[in-house]
C-alpha positions as CSV (number, residue, x, y, z in Angstrom):
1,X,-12.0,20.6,45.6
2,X,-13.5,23.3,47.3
3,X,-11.7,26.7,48.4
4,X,-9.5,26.4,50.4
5,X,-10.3,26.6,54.1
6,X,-6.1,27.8,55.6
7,X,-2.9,27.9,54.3
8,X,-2.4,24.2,54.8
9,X,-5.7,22.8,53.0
10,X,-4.3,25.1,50.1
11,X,-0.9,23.5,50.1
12,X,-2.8,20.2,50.3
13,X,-4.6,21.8,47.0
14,X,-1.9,23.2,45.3
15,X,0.2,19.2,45.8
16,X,-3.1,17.3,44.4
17,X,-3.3,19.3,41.4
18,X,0.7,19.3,40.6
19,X,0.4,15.6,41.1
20,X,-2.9,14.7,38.7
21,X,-2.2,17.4,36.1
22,X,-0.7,15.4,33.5
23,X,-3.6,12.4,33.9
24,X,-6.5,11.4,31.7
25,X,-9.5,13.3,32.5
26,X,-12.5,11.3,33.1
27,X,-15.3,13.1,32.1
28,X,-18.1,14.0,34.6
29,X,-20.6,16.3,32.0
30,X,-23.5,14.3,31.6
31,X,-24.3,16.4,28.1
32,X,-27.6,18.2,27.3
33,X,-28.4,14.8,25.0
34,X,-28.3,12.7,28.0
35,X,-30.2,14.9,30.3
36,X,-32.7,15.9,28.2
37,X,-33.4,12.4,26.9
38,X,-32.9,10.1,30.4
39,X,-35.3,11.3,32.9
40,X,-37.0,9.6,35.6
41,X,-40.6,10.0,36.6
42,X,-41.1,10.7,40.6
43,X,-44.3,11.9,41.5
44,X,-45.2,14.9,39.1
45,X,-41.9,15.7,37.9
46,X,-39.5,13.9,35.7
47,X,-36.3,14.6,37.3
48,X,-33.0,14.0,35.0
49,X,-29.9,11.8,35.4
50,X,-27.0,13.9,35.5
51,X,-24.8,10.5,36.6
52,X,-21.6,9.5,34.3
53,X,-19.3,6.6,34.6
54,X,-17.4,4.5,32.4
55,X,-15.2,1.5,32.4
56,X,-11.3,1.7,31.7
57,X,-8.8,-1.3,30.9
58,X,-4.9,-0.7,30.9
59,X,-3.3,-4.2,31.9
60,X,-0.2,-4.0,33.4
61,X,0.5,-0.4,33.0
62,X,1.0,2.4,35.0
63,X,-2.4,4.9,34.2
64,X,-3.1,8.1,35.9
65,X,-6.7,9.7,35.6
66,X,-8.1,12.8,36.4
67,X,-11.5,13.8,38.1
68,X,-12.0,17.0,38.1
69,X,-14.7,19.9,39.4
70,X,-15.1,17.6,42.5
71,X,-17.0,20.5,44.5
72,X,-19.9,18.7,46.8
73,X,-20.4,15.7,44.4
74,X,-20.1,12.2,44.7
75,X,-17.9,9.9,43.1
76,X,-17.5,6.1,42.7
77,X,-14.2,4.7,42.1
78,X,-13.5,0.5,41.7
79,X,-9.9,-0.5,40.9
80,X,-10.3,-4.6,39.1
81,X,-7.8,-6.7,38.8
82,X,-7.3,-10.3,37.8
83,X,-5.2,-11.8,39.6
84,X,-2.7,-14.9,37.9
85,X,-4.3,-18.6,39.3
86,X,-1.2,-20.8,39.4
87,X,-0.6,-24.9,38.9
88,X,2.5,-25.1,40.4
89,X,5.0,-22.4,39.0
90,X,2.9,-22.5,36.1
91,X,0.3,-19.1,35.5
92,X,-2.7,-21.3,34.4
93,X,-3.9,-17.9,32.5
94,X,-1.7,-15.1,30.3
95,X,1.9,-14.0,31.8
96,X,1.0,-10.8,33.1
97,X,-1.8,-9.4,35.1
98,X,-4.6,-7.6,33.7
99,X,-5.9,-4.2,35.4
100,X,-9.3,-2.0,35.0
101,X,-10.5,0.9,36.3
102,X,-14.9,1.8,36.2
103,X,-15.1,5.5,37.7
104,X,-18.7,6.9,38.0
105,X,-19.6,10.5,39.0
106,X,-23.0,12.1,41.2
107,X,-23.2,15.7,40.5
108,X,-24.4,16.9,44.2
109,X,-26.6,20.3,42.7
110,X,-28.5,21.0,39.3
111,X,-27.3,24.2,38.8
112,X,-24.9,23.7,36.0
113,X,-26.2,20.3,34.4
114,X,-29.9,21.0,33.5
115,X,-31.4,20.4,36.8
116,X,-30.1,16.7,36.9
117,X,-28.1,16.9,40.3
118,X,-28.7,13.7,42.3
119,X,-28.5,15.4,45.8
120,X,-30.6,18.8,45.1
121,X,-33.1,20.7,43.6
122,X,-34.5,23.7,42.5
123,X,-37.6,25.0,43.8
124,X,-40.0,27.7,43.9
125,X,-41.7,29.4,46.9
126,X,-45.0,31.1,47.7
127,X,-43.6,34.4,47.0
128,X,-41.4,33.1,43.8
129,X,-38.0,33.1,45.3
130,X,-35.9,30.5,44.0
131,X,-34.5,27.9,46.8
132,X,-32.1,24.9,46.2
133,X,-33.0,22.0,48.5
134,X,-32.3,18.1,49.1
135,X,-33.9,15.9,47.1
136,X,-36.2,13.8,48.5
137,X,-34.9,10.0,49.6
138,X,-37.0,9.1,47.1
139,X,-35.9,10.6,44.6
140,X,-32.5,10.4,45.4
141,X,-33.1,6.3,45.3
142,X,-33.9,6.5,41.5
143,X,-31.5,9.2,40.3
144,X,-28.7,8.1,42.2
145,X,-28.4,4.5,43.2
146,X,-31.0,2.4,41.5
147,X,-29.2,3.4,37.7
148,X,-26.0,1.2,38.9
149,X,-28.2,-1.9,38.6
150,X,-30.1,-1.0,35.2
151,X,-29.3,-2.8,31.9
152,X,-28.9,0.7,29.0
153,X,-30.5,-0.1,25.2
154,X,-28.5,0.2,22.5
155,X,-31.1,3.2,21.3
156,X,-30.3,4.7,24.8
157,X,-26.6,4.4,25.0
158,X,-26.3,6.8,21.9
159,X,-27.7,9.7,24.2
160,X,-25.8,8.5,27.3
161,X,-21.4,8.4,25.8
162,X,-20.3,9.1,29.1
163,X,-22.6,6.4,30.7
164,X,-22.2,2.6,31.4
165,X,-23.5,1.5,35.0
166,X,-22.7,-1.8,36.7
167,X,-25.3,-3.8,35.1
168,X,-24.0,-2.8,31.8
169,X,-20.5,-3.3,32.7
170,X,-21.1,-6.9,34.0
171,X,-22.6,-7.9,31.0
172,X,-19.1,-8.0,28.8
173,X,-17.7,-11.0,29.1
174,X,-14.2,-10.4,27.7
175,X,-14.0,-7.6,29.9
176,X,-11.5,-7.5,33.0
177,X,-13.9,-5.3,34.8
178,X,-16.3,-8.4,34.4
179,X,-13.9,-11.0,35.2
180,X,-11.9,-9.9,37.9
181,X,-11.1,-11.4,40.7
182,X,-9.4,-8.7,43.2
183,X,-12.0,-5.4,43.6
184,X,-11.0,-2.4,45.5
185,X,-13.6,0.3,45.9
186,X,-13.2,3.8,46.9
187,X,-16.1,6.0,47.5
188,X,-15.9,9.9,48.1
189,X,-18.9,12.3,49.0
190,X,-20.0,14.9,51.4
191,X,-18.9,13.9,55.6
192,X,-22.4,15.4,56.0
193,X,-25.7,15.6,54.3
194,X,-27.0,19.4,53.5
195,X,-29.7,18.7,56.1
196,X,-27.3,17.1,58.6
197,X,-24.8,20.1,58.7
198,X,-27.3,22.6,58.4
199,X,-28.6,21.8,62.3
200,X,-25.0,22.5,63.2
């Protein structure tokens, strides 16, 4: 979370991180390995993914997580459940429900992950000062939506641990994050674009 703003945004602060302190953390650094070896050519430059997500399965317990440094970046939460089917009183599968979790992370700037933040840039002027600005549409459409739906190699998973998008995640078949039949989908980012709020 960013600084906070008044004294009530930091009690908000201060309640969050008593309440998530003693979860799993789900990691968010992408590595130097995966952003020096997964990079995507747009126009002249090969920009690289700084995007993490992974799939978690913890049937019918109670599971807390942790996802931390959330400063400006994006992240993609999907709570899967499968949901008992019935004949009669019967369950016509297991005796308890089964429960997943697939968390995925955007960092929004490049400053701290090799220049593999979805939402910005670096970038150099005439007279050589350095600027940060948004990423290009684009650009953003290959580094930070168009990964979801891509199918990783074996060779590339090595390079990617904290990586498995959507594709990869459909394609397990024993997996409740695969077979479930009740989704809920939370998705946090910015309220407003850095060009949006800058015309404020």
């Amino acid at each position: 979370m960013r600084e906070p703003a008044s004294s009530s945004s930091a009690d908000f602060a201060t309640f969050i991180n008593e309440f998530a302190v003693d979860g799993d953390t789900i990691p968010i650094d992408p590595g130097q390995e995966q952003t020096s070896t997964w990079q995507v050519n747009y126009g002249r430059n090969a920009i690289p993914v700084g995007a993490t997500a992974l799939g978690y399965e913890f049937g019918g317990e109670y599971k807390e997580w942790v996802m931390g440094r959330m400063t400006g970046c994006t992240a993609i939460i999907a709570v899967v459940s499968l949901r008992l089917r019935y004949r009669g009183s019967c369950p016509l599968i297991g005796n308890q429900s089964s429960k997943g979790m697939y968390a995925g992370h955007l960092w929004q700037a490049s400053k701290g992950v090799g220049g593999a933040g979805a939402f910005t840039e670096k970038t150099q002027t005439r007279k050589g000062d350095i600027e940060w600005r948004q990423r290009s549409k684009g650009a953003f459409q290959l580094v930070g939506v168009d990964i979801w739906g891509q199918i990783t190699s074996d060779a590339d998973q090595g390079n990617r641990p904290n990586w498995r998008s959507i594709a990869d995640i459909q394609r397990d078949d024993d997996s409740i994050l695969s077979d479930g039949n009740d989704v809920q989908v939370w998705y946090m980012t910015l309220a407003k674009t850095w060009v949006s709020s800058s015309k404020c």
